[in-house]
C-alpha positions in Angstrom: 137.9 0.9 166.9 139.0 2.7 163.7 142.8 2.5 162.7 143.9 5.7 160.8 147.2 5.8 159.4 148.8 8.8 157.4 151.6 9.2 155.1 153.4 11.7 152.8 154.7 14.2 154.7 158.0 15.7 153.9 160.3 18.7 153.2 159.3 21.1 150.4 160.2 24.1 149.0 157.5 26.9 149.1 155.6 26.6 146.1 156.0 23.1 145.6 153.3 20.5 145.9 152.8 17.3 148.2 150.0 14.6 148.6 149.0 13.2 152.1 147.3 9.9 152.3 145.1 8.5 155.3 144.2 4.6 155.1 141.8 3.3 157.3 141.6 -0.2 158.5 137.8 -0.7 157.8 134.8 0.6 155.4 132.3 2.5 157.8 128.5 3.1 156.6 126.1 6.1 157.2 126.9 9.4 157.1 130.1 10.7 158.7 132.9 13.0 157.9 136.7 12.3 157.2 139.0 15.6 157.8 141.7 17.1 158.1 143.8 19.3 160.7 147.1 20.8 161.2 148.8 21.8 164.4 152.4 23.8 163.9 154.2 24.3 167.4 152.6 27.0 169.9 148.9 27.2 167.6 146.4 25.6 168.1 145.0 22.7 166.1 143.2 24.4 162.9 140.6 22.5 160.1 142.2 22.3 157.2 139.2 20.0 154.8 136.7 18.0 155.6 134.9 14.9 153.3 131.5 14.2 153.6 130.7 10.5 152.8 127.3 9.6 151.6 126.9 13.3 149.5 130.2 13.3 148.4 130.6 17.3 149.5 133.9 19.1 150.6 134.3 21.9 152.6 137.8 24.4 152.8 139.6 26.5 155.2 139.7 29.8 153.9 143.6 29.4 154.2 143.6 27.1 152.1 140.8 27.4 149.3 142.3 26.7 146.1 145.5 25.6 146.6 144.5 22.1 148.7 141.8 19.1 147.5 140.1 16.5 149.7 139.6 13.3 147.8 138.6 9.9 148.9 139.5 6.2 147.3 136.3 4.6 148.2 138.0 1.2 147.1 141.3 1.3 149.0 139.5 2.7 152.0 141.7 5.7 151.5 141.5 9.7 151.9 144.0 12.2 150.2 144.8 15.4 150.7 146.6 17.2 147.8 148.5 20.3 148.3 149.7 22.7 145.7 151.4 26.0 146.0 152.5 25.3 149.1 153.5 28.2 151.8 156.0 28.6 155.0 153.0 29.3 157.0 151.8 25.3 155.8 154.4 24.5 158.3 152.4 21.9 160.6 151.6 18.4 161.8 149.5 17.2 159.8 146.4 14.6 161.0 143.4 13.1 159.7 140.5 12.1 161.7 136.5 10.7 161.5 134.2 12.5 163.0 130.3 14.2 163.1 128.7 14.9 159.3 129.3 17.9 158.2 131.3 19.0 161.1 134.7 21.2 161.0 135.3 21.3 164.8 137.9 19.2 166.4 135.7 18.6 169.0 133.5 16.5 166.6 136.2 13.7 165.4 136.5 11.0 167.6 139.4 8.9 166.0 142.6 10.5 164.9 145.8 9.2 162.8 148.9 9.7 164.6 149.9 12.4 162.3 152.3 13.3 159.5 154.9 16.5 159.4 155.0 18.6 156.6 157.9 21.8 156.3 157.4 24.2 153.6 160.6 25.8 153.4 161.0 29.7 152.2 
């Protein structure tokens, strides 16, 4: 079973920038996805970026289109998520997950990290 861990979370002022990292304990062949979600307290759990290995191809959250960027070590076995211009409304446990190609639906991610918090204060 896949391991994912994640790091980087933290306390920020709005505006500022941070960088998440997910390491996974093993290289995985075909064609998957590795994403990202948030959950702050009382919402539901939203997609936030997703990776798409074997094309290489990234897909956004509107909320988050040009401020955040997917990126993927293929030699540490690692996925980033950078986030610049951060907001209050970034506010959220942050978790990254493999799942379905070219999916951005919870539903379709079957392993999860045990997630990272990230505050954006005002």
């Amino acid at each position: 079973q896949v391991q994912l861990v994640e790091s980087g979370g933290g306390l920020v002022q709005a505006g500022g920038s941070l960088r998440l990292s997910c390491a996974a304990s093993e290289r995985t062949f075909g064609r998957y996805a590795m994403g990202w979600f948030r959950q702050a307290p009382g919402k539901e759990r939203e997609f936030v970026a997703h990776y798409n290995a074997g094309d290489g191809s990234t897909y956004y959250a509107d909320s988050v289109k040009g401020r955040f960027t997917i990126s993927r070590d293929i030699a540490k076995n690692t996925i980033y998520l950078q986030m610049n211009i951060l907001r209050p409304d970034d506010t959220a446990v942050y978790y990254c997950a493999k799942g379905r190609y070219g999916s951005s639906r919870s539903g379709q991610y079957d392993y999860w990290g045990q997630g990272t918090q990230v505050t954006v204060s005002s």
